[in-house]
C-alpha positions in Angstrom: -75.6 -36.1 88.4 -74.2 -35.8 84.8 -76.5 -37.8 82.1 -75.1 -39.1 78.6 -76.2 -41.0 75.7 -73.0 -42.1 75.1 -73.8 -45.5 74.2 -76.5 -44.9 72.3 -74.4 -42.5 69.9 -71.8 -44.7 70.0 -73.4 -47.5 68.5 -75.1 -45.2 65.6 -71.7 -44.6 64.5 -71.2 -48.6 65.2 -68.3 -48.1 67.3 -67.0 -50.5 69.8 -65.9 -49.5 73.4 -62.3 -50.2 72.1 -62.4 -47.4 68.7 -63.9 -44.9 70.6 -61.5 -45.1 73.3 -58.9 -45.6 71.1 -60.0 -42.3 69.2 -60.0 -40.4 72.1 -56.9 -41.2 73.9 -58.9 -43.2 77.1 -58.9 -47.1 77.7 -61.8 -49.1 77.1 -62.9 -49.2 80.8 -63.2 -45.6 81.5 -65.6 -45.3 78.1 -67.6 -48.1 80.2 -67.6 -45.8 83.4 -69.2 -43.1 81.4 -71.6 -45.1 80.0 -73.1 -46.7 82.7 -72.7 -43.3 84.7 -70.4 -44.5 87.0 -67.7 -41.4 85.8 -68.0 -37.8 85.0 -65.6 -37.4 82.3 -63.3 -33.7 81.9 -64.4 -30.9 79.8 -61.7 -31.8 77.5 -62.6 -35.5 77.2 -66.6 -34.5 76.7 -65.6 -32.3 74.1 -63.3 -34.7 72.4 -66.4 -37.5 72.7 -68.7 -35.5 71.0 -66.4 -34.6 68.3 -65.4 -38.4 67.8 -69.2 -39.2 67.7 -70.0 -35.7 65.5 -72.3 -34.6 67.7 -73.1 -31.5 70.1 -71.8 -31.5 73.6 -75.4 -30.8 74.9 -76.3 -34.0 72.7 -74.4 -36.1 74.3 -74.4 -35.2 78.1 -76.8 -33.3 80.3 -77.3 -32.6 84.1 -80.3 -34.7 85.8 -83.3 -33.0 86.0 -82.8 -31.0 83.4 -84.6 -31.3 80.3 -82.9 -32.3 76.9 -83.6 -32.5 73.4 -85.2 -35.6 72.1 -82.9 -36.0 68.5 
């Protein structure tokens, strides 16, 4: 199961559901979805997440069990 810290980076960056979504070409449900887990975005909408929120792909999303870096 894919893993994300979407939320969390989204709000260090204070944006709402709606900016990011709007930033990134998705409505504000589907950034929900990810959020809560409940959706495994693309390739080319993780990539275009972690370059809206300025951060590494591996940052943002990760598969369970799998370790990942505390930042």
């Amino acid at each position: 199961m894919l893993k994300n810290r979407l939320k969390e980076l989204r709000a260090r960056h204070s944006f709402t559901q709606v900016e990011l979504a709007k930033q990134v070409g998705v409505t504000r449900q589907t950034i929900g979805f990810i959020e809560k887990g409940e959706f495994s975005p693309s390739v080319t909408l993780a990539l275009k997440l972690a370059h809206a929120l300025d951060c590494d792909l591996n940052e943002l999303f990760w598969l369970e069990g799998e370790e990942k870096d505390e930042k």
